[in-house]
C-alpha positions in Angstrom: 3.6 33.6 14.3 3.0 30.4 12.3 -0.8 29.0 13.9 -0.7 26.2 12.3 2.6 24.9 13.5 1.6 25.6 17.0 -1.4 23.4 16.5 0.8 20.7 15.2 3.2 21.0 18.4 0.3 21.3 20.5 -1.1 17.8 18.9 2.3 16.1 18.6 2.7 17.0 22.8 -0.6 15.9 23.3 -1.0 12.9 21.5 2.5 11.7 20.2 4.7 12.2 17.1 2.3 11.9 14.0 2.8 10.1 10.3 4.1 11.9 7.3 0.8 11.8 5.9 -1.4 13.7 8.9 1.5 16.1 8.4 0.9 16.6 5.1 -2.9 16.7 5.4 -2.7 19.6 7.8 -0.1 21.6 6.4 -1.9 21.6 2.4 -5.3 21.2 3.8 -6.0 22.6 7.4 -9.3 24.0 6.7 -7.8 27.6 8.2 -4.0 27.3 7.8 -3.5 24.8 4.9 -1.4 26.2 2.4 -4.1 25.6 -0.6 -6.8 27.1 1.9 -6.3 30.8 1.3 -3.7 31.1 -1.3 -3.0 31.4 -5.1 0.1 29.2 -5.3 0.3 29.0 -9.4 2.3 31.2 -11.7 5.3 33.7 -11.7 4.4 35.5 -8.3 3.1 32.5 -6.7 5.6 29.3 -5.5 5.7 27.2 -9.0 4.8 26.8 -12.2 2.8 24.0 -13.6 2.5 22.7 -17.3 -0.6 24.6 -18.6 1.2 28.1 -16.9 4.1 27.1 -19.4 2.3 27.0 -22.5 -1.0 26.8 -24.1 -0.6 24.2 -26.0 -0.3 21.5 -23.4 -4.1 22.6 -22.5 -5.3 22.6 -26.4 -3.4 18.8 -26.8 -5.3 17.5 -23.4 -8.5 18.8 -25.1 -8.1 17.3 -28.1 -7.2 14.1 -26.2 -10.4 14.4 -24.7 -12.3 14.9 -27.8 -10.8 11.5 -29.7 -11.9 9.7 -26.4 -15.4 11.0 -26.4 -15.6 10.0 -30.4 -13.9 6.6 -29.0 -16.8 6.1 -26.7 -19.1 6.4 -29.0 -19.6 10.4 -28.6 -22.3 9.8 -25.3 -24.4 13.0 -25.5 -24.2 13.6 -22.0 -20.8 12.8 -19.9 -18.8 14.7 -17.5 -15.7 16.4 -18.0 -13.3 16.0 -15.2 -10.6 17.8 -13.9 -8.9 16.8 -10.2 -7.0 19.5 -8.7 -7.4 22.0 -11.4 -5.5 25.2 -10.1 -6.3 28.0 -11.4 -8.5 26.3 -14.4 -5.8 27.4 -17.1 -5.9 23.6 -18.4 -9.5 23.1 -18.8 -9.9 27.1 -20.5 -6.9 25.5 -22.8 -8.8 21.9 -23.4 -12.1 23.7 -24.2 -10.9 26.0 -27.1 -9.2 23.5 -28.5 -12.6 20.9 -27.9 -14.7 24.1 -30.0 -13.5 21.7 -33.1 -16.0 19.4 -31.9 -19.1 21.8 -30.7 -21.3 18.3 -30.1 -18.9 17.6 -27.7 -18.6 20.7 -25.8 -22.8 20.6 -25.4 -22.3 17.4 -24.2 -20.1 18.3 -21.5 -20.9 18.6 -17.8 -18.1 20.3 -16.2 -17.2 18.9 -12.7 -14.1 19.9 -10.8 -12.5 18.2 -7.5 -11.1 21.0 -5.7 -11.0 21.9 -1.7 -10.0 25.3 -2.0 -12.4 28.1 -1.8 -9.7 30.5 -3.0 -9.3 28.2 -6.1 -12.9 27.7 -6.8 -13.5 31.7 -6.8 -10.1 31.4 -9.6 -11.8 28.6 -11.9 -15.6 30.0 -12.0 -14.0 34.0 -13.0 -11.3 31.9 -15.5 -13.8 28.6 -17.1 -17.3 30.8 -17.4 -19.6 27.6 -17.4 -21.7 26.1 -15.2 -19.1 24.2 -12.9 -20.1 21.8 -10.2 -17.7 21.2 -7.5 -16.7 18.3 -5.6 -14.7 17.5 -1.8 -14.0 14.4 -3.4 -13.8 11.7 -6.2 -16.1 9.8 -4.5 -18.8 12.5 -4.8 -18.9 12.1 -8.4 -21.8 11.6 -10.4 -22.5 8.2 -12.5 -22.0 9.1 -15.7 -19.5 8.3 -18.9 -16.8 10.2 -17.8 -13.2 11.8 -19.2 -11.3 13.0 -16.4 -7.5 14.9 -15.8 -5.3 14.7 -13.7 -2.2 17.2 -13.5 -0.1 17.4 -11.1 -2.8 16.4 -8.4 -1.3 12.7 -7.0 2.0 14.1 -6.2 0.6 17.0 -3.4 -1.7 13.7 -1.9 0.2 12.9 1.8 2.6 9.9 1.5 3.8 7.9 4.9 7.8 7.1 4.9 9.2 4.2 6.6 13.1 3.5 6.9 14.8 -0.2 6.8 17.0 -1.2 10.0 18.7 -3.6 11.1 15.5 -5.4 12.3 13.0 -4.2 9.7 11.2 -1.6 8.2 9.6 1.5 10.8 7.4 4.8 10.1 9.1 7.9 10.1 7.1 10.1 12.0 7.1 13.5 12.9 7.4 15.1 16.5 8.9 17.8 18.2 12.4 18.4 19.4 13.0 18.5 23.4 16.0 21.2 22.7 15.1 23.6 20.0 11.3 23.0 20.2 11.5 22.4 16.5 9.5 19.8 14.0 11.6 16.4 13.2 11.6 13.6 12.2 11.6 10.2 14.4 11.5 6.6 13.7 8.6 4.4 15.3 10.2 2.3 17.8 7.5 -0.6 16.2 8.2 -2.5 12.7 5.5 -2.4 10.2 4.4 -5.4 8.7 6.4 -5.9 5.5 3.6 -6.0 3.6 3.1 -2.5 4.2 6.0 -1.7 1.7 4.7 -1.4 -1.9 6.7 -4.0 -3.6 9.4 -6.8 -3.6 11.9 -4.7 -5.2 11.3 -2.2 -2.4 11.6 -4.6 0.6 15.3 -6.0 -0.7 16.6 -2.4 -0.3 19.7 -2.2 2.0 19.9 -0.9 5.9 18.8 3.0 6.0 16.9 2.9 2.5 13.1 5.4 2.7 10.3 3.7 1.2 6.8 5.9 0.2 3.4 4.5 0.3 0.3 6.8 -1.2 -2.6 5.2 0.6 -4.8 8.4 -0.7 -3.6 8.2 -4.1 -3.9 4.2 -4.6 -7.2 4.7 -3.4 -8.4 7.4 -5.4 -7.0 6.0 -8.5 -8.9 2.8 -7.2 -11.9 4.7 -7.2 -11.4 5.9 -10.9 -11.0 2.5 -12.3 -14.0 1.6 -10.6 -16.0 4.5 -12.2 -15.0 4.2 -15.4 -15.3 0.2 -15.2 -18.7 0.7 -14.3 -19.7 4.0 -16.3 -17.1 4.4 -19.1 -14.6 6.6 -20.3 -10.4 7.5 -19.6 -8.7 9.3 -17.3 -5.3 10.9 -17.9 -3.0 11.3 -15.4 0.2 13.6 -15.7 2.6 13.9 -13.0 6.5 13.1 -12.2 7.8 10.1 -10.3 9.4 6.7 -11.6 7.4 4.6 -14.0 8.6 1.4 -11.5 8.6 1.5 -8.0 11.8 2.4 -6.0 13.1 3.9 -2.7 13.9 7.1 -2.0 13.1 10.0 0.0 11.2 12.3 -2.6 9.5 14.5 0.1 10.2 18.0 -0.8 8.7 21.8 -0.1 8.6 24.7 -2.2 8.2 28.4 -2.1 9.0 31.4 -4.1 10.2 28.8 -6.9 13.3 27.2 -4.4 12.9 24.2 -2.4 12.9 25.1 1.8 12.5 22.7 4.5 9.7 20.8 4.2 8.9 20.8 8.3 10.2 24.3 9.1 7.2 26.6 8.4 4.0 24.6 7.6 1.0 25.7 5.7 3.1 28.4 3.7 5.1 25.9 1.6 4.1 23.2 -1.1 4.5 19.7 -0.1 4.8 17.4 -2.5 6.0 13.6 -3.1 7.0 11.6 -6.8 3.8 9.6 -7.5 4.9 5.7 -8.0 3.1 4.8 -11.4 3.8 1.4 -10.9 1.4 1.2 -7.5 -0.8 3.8 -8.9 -1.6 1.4 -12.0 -2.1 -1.6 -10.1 -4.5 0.3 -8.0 -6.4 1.6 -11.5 -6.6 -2.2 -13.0 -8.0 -3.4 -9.5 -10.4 -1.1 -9.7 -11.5 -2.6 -12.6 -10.0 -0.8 -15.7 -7.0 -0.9 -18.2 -4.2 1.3 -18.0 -1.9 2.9 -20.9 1.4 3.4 -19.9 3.3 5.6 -18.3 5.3 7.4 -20.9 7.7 10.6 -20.3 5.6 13.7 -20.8 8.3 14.8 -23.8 7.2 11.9 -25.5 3.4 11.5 -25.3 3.3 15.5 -26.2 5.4 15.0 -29.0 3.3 12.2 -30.4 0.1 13.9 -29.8 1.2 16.4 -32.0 3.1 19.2 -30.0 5.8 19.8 -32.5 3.3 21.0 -35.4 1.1 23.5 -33.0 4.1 25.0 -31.7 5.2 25.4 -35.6 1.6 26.6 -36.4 1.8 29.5 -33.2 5.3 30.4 -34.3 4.3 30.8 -38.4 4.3 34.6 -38.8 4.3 35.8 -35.4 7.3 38.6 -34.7 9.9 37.3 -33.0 9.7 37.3 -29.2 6.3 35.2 -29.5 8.4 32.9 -31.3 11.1 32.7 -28.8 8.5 32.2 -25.8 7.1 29.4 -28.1 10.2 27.7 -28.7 10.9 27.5 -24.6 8.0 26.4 -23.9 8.3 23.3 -26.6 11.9 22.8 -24.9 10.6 22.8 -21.1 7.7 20.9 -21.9 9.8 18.2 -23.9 13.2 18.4 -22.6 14.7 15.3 -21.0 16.3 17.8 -18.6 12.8 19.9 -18.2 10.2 18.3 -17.7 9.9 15.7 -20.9 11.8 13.0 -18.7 11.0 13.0 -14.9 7.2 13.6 -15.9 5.1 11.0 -16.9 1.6 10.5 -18.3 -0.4 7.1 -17.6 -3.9 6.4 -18.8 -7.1 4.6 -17.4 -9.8 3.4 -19.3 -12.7 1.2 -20.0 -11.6 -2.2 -21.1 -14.1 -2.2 -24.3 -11.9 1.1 -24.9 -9.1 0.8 -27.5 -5.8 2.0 -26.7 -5.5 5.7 -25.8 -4.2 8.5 -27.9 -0.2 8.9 -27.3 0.6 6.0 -26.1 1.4 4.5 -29.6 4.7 2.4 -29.9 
């Protein structure tokens, strides 16, 4: 019996069909039911694999990212070290090994992670091993210089949908079937504003094109540019989605590594959306900072230096570590991977100079 989408049916009876986005918020983050609630998503026996789970090295590149930045700002001797959405913490364990080059910076590093999970916290304190402090939110955090990652956190933030017709653009929403008493979606019967679509491109799409708004994201990345405006720093961001904004319907669920319907059995599925660089940029620079950016993944990696460390791990080791090494470089890299649909877009302090990477 699935609680959570009894709830759901419950409200949607009660109250009317609901957006994509309180969807979304319940089904990831119902403080009882959400999926990330009570759950270990991450890894081989969980529902996917993210980039620091691949390979180590994408971990020891972000930390060396990190400490070029902190040298780049002058080498504060206090800042915090950010992480949004950090799993399991297998990126910052990765970053901080690699940061040991730089053991100023490491004592100067006040570890703060935005996560909502409990189950996840109890995963990053047994995995980091340093005094952590924990945060609901990004606007909890503290006012200091600041270097903060984010992998793969935008794209699980709930998106709304709205559909073109032939008399404008209205919200999908999601409500209940009368016949088989199952989730679905339904179009408002009220036009949005057109202004509510992201961009100009967007609002000439044809008759039946999805458009995706992130109010959550825009806003947080908002919040970042205002942060680092006012306190210095960068913030990496790494996640998939177009560098421009388009339509399309990029709403997807997955479990046990295979996509499933995203409305069928909430809270036991990830939901996630592509993350529109173009809108999240804007939303960075209004807050106030400069943006680097976006580049495929494949590229920024291989320009930070990805192809030498994976040489260096494979020198002398027998030959099934070398094998694992060379498929990670490939998935990592790969225009059919991950090298092409991910991208990687930087924030920073506009007294900053242009971030590590992003070289052309």
């Amino acid at each position: 019996m699935n609680e959570l989408l009894q709830h759901i049916q419950a409200m949607i009876r009660t109250q009317g069909p609901i957006s994509l986005a309180t969807y979304m918020g319940l089904a990831l983050g119902h403080p009882k039911h959400g999926y990330y609630q009570s759950r270990d998503p991450f890894g081989a026996a969980g529902d996917f694999i993210t980039a620091p789970e691949i390979s180590q090295m994408f971990g020891e590149l972000i930390g060396l990212w990190c400490v070029q930045r902190w040298h780049d700002m002058g080498s504060p001797r206090a800042f915090m070290l950010c992480e949004l959405g950090p799993g399991r913490g297998t990126l910052m364990v990765d970053a901080l090994r690699a940061a040991r080059i730089a053991p100023d910076f490491v004592n100067a590093a006040q570890l703060h992670l935005v996560e909502t999970s409990r189950a996840l916290r109890e995963c990053q304190q047994a995995s980091i091993r340093r005094i952590i402090t924990w945060h609901d939110t990004v606007a909890d955090l503290p006012a200091l210089p600041a270097l903060i990652i984010a992998n793969e956190f935008f794209d699980a933030l709930p998106i709304r949908q709205f559909q073109r017709t032939s008399n404008g653009w209205h919200e999908r929403m999601v409500t209940v079937d009368p016949v088989t008493e199952q989730l679905c979606f339904a179009l408002s019967p009220v036009p949005v504003r057109e202004d509510q679509i992201p961009s100009a491109a967007i609002r000439a799409a044809p008759e039946g094109a999805i458009a995706e708004t992130c109010p959550a994201g825009q806003g947080i990345a908002a919040s970042l540019g205002a942060h680092l405006a006012a306190h210095g720093g960068a913030a990496l961001i790494i996640d998939y989605g177009p560098a421009m904004s388009a339509p399309g319907d990029s709403f997807q669920a997955v479990r046990g590594h295979g996509y499933c319907d995203p409305l069928q059995n909430p809270g036991f599925a990830d939901l996630t959306a592509h993350v529109d660089f173009q809108c999240l940029a804007q939303a960075g620079r209004d807050g106030g900072c400069h943006t680097d950016g976006p580049l495929s993944q494949g590229q920024f990696l291989l320009q930070l230096g990805l192809g030498a460390r994976a040489g260096r791990l494979s020198q002398n080791a027998p030959p099934d570590e070398q094998e694992a090494v060379t498929s990670a470089f490939h998935r990592l890299t790969a225009p059919h991977e991950m090298g092409k649909l991910f991208k990687v877009m930087a924030l920073r302090h506009p007294d900053l100079s242009l971030s590590p990477g992003f070289e052309v």
